[in-house]
C-alpha positions in Angstrom: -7.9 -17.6 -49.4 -7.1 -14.9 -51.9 -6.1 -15.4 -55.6 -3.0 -15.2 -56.7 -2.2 -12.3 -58.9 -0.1 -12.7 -62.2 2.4 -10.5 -62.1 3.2 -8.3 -65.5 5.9 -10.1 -68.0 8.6 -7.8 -69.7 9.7 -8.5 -73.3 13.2 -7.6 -73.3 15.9 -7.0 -76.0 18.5 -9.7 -75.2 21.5 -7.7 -75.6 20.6 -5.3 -72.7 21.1 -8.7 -70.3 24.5 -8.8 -71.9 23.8 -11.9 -74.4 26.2 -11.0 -77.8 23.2 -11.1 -80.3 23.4 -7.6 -81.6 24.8 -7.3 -85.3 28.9 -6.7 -83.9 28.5 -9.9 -81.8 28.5 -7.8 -78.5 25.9 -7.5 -75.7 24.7 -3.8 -74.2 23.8 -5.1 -70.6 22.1 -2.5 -68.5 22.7 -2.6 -65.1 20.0 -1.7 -62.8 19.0 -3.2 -59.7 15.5 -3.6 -61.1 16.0 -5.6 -63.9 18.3 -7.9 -61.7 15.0 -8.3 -59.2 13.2 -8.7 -62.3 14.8 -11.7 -63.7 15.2 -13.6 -60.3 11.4 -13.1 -60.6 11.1 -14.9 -64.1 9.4 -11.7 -65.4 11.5 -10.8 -68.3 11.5 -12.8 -71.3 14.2 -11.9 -73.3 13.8 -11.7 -77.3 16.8 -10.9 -80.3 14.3 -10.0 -83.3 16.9 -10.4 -85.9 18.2 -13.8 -84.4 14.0 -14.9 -83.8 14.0 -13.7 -88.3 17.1 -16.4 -88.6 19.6 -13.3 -89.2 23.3 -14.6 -88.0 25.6 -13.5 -85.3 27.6 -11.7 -86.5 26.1 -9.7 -89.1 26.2 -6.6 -91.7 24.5 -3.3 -89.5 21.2 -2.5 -91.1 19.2 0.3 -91.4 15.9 1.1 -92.4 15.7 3.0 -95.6 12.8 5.0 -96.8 10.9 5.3 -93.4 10.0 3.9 -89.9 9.2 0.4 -88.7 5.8 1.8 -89.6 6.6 1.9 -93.3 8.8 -1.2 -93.9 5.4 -3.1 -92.2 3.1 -1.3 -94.9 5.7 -2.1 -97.6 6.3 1.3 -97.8 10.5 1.4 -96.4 13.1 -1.6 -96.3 15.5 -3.0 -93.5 19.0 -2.9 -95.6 22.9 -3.3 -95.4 25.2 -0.6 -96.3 25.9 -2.9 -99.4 22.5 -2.8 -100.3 21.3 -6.5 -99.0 17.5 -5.8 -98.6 16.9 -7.7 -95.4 13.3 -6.6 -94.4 11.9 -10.5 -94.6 14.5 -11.4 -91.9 13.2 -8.3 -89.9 9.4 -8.3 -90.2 9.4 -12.2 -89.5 11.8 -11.6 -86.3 9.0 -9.0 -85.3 6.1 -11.3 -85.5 8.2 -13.8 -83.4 8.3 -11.6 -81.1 4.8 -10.5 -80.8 3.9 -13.9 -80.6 6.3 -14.6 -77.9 4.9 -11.7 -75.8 1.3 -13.1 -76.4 2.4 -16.7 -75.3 4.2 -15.3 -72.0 1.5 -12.5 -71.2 4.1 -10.0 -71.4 2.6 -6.4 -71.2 5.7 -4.5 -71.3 8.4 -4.4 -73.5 12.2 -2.7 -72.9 14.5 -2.6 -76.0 17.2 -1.1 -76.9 16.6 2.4 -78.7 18.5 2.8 -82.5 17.9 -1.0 -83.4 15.7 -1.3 -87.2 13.9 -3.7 -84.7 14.1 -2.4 -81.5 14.5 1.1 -81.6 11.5 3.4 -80.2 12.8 6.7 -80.0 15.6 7.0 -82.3 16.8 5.0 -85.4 19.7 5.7 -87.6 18.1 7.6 -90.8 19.2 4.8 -93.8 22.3 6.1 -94.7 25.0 4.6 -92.5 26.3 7.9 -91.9 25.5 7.7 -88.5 22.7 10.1 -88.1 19.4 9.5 -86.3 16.3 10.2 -87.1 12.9 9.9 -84.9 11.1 7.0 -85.5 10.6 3.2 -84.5 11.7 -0.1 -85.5 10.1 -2.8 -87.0 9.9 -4.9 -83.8 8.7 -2.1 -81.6 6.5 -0.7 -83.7 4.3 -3.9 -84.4 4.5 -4.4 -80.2 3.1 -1.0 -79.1 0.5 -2.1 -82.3 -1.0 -4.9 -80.7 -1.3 -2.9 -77.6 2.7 -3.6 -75.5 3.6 -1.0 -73.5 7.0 -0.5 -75.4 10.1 1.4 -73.6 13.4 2.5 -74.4 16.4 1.2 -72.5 16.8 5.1 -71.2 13.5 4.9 -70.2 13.9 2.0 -67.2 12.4 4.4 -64.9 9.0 4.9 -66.5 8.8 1.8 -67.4 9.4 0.6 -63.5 6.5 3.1 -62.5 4.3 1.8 -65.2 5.1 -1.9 -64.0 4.1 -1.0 -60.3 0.9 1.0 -61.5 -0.4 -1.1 -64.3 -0.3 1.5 -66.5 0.4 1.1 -70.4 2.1 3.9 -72.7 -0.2 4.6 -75.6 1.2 2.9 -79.0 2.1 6.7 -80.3 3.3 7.9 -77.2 7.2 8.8 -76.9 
């Protein structure tokens, strides 16, 4: 008799399954065969930091201002609205939801959806609501690849399938 085999869990930003929790009320699905396989397997679990840190639907866009994810979880930046409505409580608390949430599921992996203050791993928008982006992570995906969460962009569904099959795990600093 051979043991069964846990298969990896993928944290997953809600809005890419179509679910309107971003800040406009809308959803982002992202169609791909794999994610649909994926789900019919119970392997993603999906997450909406901002919804997990109590934040409504809808909501005023926010940005981060002064920094990366890496800076408003030092103390160092802020999550605000273009009004000026720090928000960063509602953010970092959404984040350690999460990261709890992908402990308690065994989730490994993580796919969200790049230019989110929480979710974004490549690209956020650069704290002035002018629409420009900036390099850097989000809150959310920032304290993930942290505790060691392979964390991937919704772009980046490829890789992240390889790294599923293999096992493998992007390095916190890595993209």
């Amino acid at each position: 008799m051979s043991a069964v085999v846990p298969m990896d869990r993928i944290l997953i930003s809600a809005c890419l399954l179509g679910r309107p929790v971003r800040y406009d009320g809308t959803g982002r699905r992202l169609a791909d065969p794999r994610l649909e396989r994926w789900q019919a397997e119970g392997r993603l679990v999906p997450i909406c930091p901002e919804l997990m840190g109590e934040l409504p639907v809808p909501r005023p866009a926010a940005e981060i201002a002064g920094g990366i994810g890496a800076d408003v979880l030092a103390g160092r930046a802020r999550v605000v609205t273009a009004a000026g409505e720090d928000m960063t409580a509602a953010f970092v608390a959404g984040a350690e939801v999460a990261l709890d949430l992908a402990r308690r599921n065994g989730c490994n992996f993580a796919l969200l959806i790049d230019r989110s203050p929480s979710c974004g791993s490549f690209n956020i928008y650069d704290g002035t609501f002018s629409g420009r982006r900036m390099a850097g992570a989000g809150v959310t995906a920032t304290l993930l690849a942290a505790h060691g969460i392979g964390v991937y962009a919704d772009h980046e569904i490829d890789r992240l399938a390889e790294a599923v099959e293999t096992g493998t795990r992007r390095e916190p600093d890595a993209g």
